[in-house]
N, CA and C atoms of all chains as a GROMACS GRO file, in nm:
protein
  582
    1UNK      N    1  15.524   9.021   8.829
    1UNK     CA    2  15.473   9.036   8.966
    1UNK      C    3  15.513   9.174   9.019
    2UNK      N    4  15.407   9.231   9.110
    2UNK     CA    5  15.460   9.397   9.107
    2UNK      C    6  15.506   9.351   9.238
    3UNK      N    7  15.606   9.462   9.278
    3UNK     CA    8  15.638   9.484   9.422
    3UNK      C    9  15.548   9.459   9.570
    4UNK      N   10  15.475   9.480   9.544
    4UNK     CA   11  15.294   9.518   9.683
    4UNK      C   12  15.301   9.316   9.658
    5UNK      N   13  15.304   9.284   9.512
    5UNK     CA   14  15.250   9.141   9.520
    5UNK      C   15  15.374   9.049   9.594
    6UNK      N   16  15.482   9.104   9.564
    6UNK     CA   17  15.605   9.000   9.619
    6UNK      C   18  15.612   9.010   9.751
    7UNK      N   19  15.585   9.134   9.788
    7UNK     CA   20  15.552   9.144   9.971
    7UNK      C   21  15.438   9.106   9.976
    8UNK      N   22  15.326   9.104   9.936
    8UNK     CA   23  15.252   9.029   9.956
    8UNK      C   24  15.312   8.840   9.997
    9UNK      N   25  15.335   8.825   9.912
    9UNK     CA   26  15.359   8.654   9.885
    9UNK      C   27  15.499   8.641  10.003
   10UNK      N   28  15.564   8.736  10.024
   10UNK     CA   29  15.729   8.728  10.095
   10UNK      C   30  15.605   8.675  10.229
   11UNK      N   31  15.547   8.777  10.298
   11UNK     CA   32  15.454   8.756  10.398
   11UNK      C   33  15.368   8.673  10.408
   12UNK      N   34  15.338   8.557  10.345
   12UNK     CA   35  15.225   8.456  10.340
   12UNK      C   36  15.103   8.498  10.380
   13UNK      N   37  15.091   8.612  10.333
   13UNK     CA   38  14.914   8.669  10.353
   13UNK      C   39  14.837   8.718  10.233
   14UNK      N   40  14.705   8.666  10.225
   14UNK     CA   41  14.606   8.666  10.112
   14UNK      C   42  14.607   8.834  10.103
   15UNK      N   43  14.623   8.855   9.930
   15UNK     CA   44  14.617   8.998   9.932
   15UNK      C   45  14.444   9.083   9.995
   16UNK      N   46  14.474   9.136  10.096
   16UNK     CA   47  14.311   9.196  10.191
   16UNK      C   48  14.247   9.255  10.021
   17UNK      N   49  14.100   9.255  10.066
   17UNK     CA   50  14.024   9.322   9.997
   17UNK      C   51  13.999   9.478  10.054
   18UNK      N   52  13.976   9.535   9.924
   18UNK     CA   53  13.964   9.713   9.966
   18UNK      C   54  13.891   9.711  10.071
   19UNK      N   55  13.810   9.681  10.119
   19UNK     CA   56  13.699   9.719  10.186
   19UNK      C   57  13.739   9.669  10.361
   20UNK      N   58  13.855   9.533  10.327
   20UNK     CA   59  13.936   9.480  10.462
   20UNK      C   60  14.051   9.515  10.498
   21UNK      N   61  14.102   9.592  10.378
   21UNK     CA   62  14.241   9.631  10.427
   21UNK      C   63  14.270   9.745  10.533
   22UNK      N   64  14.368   9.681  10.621
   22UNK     CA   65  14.418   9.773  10.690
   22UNK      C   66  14.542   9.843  10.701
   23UNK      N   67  14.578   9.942  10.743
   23UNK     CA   68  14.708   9.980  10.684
   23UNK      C   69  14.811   9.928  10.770
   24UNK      N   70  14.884   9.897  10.737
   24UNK     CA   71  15.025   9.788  10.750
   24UNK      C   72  15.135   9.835  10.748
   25UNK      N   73  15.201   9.782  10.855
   25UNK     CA   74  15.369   9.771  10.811
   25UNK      C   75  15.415   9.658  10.805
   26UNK      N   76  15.518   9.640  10.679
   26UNK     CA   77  15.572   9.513  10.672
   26UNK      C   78  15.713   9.509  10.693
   27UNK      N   79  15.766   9.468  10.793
   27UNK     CA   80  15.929   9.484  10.768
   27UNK      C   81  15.994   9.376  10.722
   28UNK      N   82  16.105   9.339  10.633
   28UNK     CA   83  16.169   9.214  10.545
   28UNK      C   84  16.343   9.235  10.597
   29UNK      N   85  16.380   9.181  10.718
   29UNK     CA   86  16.560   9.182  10.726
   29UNK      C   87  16.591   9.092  10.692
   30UNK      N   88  16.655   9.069  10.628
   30UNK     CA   89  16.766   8.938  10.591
   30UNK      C   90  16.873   8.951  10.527
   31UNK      N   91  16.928   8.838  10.565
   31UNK     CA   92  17.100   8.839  10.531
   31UNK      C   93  17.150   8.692  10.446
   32UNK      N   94  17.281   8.690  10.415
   32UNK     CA   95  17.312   8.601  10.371
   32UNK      C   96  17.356   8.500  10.506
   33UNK      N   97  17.351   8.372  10.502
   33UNK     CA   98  17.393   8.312  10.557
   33UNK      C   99  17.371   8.323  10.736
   34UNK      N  100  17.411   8.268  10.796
   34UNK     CA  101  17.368   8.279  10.952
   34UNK      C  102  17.450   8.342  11.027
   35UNK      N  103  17.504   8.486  11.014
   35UNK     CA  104  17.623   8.582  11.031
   35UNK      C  105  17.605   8.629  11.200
   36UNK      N  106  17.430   8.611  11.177
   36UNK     CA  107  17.426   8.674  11.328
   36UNK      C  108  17.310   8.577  11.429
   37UNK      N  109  17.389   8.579  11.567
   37UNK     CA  110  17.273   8.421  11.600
   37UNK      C  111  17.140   8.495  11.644
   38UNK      N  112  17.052   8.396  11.662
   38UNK     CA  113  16.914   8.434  11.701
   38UNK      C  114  16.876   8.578  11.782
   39UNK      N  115  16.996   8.567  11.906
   39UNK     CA  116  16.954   8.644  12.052
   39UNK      C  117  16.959   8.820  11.962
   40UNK      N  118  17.082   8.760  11.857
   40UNK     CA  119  17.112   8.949  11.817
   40UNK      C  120  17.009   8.968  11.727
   41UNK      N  121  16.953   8.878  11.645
   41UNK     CA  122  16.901   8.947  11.544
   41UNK      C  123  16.756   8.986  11.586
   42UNK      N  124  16.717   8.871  11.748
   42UNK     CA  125  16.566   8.922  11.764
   42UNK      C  126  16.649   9.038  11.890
   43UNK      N  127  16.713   9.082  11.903
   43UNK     CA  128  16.749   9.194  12.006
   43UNK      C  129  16.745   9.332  11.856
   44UNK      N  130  16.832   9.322  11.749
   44UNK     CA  131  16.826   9.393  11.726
   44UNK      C  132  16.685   9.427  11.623
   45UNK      N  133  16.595   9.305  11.576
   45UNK     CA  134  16.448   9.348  11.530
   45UNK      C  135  16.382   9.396  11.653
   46UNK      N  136  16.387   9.440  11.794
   46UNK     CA  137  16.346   9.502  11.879
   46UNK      C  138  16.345   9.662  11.875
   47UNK      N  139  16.501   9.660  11.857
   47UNK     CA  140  16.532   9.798  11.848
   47UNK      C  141  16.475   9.896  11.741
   48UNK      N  142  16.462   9.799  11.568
   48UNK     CA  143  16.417   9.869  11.472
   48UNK      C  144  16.272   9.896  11.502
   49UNK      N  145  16.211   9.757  11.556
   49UNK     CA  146  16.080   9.812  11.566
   49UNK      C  147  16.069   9.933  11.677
   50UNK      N  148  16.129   9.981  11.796
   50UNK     CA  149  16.124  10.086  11.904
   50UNK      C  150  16.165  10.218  11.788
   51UNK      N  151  16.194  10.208  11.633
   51UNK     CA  152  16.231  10.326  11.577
   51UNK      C  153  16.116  10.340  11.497
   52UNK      N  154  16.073  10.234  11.435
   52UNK     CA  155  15.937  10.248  11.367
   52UNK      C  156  15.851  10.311  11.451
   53UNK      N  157  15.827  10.242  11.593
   53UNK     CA  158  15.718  10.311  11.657
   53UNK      C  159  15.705  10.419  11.699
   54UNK      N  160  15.795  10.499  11.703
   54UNK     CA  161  15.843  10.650  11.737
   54UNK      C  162  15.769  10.738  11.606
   55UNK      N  163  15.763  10.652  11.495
   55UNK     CA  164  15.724  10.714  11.354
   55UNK      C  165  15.556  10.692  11.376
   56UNK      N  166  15.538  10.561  11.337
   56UNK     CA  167  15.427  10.524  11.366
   56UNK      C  168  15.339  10.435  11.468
   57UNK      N  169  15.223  10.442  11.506
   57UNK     CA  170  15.177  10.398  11.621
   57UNK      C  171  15.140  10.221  11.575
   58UNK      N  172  15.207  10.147  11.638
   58UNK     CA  173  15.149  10.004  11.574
   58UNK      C  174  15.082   9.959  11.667
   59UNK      N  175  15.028   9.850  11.609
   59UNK     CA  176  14.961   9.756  11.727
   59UNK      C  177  15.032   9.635  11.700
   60UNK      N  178  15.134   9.623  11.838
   60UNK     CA  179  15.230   9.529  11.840
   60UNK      C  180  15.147   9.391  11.870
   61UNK      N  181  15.100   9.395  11.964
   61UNK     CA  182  14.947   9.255  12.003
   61UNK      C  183  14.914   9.224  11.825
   62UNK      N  184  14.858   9.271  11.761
   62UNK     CA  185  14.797   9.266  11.646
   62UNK      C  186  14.828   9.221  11.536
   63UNK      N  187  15.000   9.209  11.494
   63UNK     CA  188  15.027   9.158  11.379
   63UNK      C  189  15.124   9.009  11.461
   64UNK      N  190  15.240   8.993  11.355
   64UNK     CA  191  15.319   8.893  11.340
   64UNK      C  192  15.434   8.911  11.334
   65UNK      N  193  15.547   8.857  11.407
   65UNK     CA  194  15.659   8.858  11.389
   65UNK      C  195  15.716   8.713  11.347
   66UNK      N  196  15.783   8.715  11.227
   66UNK     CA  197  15.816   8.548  11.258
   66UNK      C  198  15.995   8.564  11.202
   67UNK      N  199  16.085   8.461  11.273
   67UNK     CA  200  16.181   8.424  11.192
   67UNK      C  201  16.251   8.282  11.060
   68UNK      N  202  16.257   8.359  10.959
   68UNK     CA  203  16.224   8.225  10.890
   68UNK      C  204  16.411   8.195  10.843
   69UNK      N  205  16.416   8.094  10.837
   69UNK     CA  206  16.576   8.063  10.773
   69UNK      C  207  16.530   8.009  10.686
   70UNK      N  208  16.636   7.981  10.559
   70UNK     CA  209  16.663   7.900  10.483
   70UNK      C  210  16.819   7.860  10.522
   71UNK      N  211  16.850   7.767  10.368
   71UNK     CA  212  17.015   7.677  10.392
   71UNK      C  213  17.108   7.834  10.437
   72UNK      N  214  17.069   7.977  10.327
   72UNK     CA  215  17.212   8.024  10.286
   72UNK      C  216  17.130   8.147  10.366
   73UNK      N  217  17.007   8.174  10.396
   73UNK     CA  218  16.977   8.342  10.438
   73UNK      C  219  16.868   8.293  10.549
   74UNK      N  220  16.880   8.396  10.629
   74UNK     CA  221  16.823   8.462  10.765
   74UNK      C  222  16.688   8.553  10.721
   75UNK      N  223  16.556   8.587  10.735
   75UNK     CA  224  16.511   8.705  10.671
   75UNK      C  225  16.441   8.725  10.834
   76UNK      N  226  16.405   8.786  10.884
   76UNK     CA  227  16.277   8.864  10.962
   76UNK      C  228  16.171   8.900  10.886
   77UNK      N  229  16.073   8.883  10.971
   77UNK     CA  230  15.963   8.890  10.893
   77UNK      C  231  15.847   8.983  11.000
   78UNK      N  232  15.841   9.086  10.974
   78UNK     CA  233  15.759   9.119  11.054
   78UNK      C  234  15.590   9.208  10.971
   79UNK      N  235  15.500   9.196  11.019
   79UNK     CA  236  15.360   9.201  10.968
   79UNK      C  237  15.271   9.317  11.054
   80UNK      N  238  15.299   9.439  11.074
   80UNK     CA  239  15.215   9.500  11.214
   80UNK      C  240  15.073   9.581  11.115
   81UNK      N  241  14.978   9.594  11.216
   81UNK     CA  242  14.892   9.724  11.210
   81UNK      C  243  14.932   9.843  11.210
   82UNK      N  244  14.902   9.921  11.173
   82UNK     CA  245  14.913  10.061  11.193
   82UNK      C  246  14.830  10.127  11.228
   83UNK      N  247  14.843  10.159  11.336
   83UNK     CA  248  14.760  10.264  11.429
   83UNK      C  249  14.699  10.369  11.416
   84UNK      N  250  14.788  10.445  11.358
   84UNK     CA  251  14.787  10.565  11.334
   84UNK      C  252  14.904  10.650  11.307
   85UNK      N  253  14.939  10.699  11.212
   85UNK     CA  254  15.053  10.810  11.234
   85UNK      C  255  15.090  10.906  11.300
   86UNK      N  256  15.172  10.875  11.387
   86UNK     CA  257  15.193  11.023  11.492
   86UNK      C  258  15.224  11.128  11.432
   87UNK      N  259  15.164  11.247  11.485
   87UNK     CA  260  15.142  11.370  11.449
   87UNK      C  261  15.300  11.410  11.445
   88UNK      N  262  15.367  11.401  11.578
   88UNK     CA  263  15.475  11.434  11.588
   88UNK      C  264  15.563  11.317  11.632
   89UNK      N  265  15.709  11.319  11.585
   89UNK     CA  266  15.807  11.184  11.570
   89UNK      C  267  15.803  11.172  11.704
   90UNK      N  268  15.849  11.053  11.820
   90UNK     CA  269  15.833  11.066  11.952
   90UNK      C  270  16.020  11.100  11.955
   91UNK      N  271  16.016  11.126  12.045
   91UNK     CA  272  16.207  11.124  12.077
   91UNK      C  273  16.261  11.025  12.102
   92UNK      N  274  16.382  11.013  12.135
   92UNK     CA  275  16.473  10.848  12.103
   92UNK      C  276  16.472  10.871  12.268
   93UNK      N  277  16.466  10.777  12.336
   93UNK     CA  278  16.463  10.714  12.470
   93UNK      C  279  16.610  10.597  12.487
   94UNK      N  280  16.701  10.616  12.503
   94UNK     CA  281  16.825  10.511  12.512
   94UNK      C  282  16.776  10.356  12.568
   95UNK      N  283  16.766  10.262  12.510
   95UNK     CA  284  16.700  10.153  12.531
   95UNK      C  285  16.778  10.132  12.649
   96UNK      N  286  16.683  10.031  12.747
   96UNK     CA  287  16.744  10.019  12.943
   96UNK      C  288  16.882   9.868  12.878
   97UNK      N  289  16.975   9.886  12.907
   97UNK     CA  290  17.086   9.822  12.933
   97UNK      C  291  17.084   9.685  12.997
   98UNK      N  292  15.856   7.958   9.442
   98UNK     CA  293  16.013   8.046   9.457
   98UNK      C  294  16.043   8.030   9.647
   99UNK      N  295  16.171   8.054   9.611
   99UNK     CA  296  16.220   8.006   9.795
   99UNK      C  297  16.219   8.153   9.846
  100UNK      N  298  16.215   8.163   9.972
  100UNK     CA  299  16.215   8.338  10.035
  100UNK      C  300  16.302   8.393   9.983
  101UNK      N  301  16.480   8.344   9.997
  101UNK     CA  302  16.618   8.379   9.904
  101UNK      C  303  16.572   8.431   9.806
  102UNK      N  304  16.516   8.344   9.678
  102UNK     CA  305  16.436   8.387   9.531
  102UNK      C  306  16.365   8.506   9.560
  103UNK      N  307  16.312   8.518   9.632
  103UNK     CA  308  16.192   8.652   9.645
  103UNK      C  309  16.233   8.737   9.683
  104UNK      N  310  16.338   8.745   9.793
  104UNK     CA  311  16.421   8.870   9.806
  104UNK      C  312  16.523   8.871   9.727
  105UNK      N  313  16.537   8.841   9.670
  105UNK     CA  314  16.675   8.857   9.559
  105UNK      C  315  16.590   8.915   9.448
  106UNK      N  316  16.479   8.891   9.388
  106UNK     CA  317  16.400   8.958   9.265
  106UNK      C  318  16.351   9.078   9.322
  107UNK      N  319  16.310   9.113   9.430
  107UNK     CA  320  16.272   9.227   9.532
  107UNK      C  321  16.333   9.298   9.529
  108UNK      N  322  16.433   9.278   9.510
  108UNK     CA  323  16.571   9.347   9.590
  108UNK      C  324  16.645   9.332   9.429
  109UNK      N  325  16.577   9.336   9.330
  109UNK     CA  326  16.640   9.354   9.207
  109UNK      C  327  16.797   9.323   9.148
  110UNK      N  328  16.818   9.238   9.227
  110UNK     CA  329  16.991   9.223   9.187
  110UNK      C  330  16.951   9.010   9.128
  111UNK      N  331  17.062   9.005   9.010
  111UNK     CA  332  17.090   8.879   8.997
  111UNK      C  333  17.132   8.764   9.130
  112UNK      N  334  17.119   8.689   9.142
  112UNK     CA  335  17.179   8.553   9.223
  112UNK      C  336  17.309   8.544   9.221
  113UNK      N  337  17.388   8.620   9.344
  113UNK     CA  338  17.527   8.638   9.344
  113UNK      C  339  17.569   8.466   9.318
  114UNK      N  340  17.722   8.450   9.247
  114UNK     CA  341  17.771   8.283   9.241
  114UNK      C  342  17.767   8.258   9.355
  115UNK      N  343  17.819   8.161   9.378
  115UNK     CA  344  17.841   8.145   9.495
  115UNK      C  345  18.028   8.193   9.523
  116UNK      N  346  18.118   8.238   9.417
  116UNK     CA  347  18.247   8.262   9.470
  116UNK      C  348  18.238   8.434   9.440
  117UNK      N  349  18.132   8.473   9.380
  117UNK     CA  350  18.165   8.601   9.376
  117UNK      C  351  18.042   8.667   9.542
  118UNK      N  352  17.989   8.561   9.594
  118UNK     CA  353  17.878   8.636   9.717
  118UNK      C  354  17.937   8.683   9.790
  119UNK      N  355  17.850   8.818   9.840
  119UNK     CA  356  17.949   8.906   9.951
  119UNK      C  357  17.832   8.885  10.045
  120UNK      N  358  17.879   8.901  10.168
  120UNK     CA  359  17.737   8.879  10.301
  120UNK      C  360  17.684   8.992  10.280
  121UNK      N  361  17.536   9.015  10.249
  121UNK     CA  362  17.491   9.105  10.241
  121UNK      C  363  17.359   9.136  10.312
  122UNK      N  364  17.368   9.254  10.368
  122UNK     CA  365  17.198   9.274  10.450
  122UNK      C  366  17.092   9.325  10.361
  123UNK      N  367  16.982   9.269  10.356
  123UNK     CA  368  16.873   9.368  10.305
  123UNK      C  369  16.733   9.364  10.393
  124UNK      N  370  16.703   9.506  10.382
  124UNK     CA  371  16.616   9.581  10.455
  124UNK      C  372  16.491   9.598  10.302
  125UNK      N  373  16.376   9.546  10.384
  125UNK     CA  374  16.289   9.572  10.300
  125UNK      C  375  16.160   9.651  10.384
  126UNK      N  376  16.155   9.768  10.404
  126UNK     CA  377  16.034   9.836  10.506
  126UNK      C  378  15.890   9.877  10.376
  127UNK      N  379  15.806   9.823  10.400
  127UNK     CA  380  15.683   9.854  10.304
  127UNK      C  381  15.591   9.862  10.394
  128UNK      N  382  15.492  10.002  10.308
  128UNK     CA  383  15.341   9.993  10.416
  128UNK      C  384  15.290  10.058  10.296
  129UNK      N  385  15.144  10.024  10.322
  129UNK     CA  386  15.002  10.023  10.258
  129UNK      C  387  15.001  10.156  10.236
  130UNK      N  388  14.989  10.193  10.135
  130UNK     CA  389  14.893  10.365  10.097
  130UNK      C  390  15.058  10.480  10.147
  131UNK      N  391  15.026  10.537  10.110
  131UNK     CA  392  15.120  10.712  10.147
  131UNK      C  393  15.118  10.744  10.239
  132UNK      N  394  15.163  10.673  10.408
  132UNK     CA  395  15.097  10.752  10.510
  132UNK      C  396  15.204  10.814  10.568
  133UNK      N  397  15.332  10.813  10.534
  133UNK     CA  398  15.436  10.867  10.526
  133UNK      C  399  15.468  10.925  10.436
  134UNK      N  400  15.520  11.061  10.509
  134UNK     CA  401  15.572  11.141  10.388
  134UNK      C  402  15.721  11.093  10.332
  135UNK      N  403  15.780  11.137  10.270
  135UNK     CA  404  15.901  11.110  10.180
  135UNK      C  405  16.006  11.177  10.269
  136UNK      N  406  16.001  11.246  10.382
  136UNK     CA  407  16.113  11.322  10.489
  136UNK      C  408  16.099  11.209  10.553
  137UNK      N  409  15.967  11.175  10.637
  137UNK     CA  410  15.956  11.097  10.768
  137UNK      C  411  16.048  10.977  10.726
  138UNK      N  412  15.963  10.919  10.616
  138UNK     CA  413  16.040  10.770  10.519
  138UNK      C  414  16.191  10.778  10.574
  139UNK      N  415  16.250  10.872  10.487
  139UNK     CA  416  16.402  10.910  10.505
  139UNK      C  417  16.478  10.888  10.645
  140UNK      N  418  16.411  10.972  10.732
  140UNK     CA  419  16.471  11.030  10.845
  140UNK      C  420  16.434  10.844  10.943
  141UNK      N  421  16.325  10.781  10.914
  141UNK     CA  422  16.334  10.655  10.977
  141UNK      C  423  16.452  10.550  10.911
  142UNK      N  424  16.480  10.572  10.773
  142UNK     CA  425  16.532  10.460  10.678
  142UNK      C  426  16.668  10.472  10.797
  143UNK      N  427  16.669  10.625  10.795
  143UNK     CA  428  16.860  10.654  10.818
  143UNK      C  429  16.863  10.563  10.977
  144UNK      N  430  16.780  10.563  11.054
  144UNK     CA  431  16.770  10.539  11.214
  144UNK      C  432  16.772  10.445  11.252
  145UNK      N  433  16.717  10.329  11.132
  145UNK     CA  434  16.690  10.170  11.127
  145UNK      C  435  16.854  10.156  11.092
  146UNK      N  436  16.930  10.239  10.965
  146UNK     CA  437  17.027  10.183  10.967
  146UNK      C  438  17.123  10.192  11.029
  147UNK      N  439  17.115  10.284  11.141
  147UNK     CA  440  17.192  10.310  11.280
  147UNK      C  441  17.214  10.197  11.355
  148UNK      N  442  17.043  10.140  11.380
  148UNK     CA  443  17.052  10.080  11.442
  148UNK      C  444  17.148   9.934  11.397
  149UNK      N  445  17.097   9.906  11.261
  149UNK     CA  446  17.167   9.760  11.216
  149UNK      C  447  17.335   9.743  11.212
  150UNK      N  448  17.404   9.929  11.176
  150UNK     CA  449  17.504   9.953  11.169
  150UNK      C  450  17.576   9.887  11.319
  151UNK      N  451  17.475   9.923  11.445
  151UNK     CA  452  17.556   9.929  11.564
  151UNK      C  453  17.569   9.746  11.575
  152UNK      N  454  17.519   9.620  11.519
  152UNK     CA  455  17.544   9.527  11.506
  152UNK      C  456  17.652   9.447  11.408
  153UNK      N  457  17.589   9.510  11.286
  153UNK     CA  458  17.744   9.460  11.168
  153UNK      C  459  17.730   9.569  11.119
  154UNK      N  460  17.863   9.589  11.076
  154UNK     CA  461  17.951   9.678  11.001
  154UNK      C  462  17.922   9.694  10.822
  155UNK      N  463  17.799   9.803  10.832
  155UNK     CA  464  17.810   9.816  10.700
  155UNK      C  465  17.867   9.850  10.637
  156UNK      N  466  17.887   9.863  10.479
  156UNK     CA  467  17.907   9.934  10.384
  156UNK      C  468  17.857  10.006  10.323
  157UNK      N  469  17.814  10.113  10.372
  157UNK     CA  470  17.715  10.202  10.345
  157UNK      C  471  17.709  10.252  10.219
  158UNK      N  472  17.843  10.266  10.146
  158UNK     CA  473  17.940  10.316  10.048
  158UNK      C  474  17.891  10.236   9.933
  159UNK      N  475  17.889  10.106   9.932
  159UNK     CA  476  17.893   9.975   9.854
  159UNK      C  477  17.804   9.944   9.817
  160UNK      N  478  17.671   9.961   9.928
  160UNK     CA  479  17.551   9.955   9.853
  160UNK      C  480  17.460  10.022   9.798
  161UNK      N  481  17.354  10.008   9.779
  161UNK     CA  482  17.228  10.083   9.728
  161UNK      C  483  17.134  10.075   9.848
  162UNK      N  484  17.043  10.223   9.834
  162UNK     CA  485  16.910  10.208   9.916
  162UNK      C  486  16.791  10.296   9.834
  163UNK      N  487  16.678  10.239   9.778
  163UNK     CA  488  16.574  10.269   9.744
  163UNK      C  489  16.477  10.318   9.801
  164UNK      N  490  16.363  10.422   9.774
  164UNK     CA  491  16.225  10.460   9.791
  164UNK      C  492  16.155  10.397   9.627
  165UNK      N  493  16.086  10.278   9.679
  165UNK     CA  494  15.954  10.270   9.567
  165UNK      C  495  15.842  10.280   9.594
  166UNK      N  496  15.738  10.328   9.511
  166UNK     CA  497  15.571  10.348   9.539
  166UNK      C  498  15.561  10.284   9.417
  167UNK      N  499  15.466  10.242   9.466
  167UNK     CA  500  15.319  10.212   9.378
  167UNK      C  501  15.199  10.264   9.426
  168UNK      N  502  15.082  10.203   9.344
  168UNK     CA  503  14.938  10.339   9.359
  168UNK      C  504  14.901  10.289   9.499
  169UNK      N  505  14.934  10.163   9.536
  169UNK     CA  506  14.870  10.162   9.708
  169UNK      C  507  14.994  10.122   9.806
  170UNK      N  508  15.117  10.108   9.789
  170UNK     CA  509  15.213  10.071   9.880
  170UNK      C  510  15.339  10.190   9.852
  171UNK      N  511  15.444  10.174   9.977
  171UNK     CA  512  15.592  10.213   9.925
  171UNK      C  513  15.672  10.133  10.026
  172UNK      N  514  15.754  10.117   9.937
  172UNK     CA  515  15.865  10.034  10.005
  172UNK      C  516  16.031  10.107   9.974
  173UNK      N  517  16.093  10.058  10.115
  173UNK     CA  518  16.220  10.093  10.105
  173UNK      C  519  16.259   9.979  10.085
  174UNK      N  520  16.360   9.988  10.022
  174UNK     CA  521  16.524   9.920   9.967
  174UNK      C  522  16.620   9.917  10.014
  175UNK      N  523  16.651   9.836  10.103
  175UNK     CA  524  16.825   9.869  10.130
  175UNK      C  525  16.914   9.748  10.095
  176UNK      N  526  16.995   9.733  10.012
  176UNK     CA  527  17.097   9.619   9.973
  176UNK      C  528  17.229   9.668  10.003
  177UNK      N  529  17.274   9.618  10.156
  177UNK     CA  530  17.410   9.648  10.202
  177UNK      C  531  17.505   9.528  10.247
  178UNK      N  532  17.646   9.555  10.181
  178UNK     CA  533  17.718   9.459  10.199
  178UNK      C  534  17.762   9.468  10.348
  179UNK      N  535  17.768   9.381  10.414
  179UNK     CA  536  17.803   9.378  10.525
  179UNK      C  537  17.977   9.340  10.522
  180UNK      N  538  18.076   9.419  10.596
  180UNK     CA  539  18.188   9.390  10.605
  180UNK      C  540  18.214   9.294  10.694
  181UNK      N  541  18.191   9.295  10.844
  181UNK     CA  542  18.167   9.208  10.894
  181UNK      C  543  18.071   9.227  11.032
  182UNK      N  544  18.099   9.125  11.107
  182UNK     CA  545  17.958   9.129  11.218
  182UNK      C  546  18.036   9.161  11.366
  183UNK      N  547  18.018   9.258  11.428
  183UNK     CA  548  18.078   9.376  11.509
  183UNK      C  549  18.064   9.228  11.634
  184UNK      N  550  18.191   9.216  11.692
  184UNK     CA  551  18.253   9.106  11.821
  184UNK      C  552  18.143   9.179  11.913
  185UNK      N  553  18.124   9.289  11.933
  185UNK     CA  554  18.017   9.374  12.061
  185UNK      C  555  17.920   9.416  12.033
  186UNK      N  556  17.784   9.492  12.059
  186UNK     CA  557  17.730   9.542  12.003
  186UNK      C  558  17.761   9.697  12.029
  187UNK      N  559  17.759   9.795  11.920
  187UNK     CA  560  17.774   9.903  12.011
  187UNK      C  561  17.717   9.998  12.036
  188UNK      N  562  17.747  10.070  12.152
  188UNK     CA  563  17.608  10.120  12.264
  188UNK      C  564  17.529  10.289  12.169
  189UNK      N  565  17.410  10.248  12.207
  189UNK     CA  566  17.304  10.347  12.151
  189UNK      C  567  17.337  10.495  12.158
  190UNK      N  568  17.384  10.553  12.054
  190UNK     CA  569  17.390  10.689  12.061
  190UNK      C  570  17.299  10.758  12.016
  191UNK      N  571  17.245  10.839  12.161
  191UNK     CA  572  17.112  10.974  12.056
  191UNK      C  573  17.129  11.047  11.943
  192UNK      N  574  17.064  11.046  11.861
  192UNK     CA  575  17.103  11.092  11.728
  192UNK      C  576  17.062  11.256  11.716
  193UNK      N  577  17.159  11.337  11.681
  193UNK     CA  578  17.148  11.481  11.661
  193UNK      C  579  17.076  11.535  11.629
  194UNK      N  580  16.952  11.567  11.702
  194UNK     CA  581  16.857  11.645  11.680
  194UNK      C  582  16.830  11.769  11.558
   0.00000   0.00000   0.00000
């Protein structure tokens, strides 16, 4: 199984056809065991995604975020569009407190 | 295969025992086609792991972090042992321009 296919299958989405595909980001966090509770890990999949989007333009409306557990690991799962690539990186903005 | 199974073959490492497992984070960032260059890739990988750093305490040292392509995807790699999971979170520092 190549890499593209295991993210494929990690994401429970039918591999798109050339002609449907759109360009994607897929993000995969996970950990062992339940180290960190819900509030941090969807606070801190907030933050990664506010660094992705500085890179690239997503369409947050558009994809999927899901959290999946098992017994021993935590993963994030996130599925976005891609917009477009910004020309230029945006600057870091200190997230509001 | 269970999600665990799929990121563990993903993430190319054997099925730690269970007395030799260390808590470990992995970061899996993949997107469709080349639309990032190999700087941008970088300069986001390092920013994501800022961010995860300011929650648990990596080992930056300990683990591995990958760039793979294939002819239509690339994906990053990150397999980091986590030392442990930071009592606070700590606060956002702008990163050096």
């Amino acid at each position: 199984m190549t890499l593209r296919e295991m993210i494929d299958r990690l994401l429970g989405r039918q591999q798109a056809s050339a002609t449907t595909a759109k360009h994607r980001l897929q993000l995969v966090l996970a950990h062992d065991r339940s180290d960190l509770n819900p509030d941090l890990m969807e606070q801190m999949r907030r933050e990664i995604l506010e660094v992705v989007n500085r890179y690239v333009e997503l369409d947050l409306e558009g994809g999927d975020v899901s959290l999946e557990t098992e017994e021993r690991a935590t993963a994030l799962v996130a599925n976005l569009p891609i917009r477009r690539v910004r020309d230029d990186v945006l600057p870091q903005v200190p997230a509001v407190q």
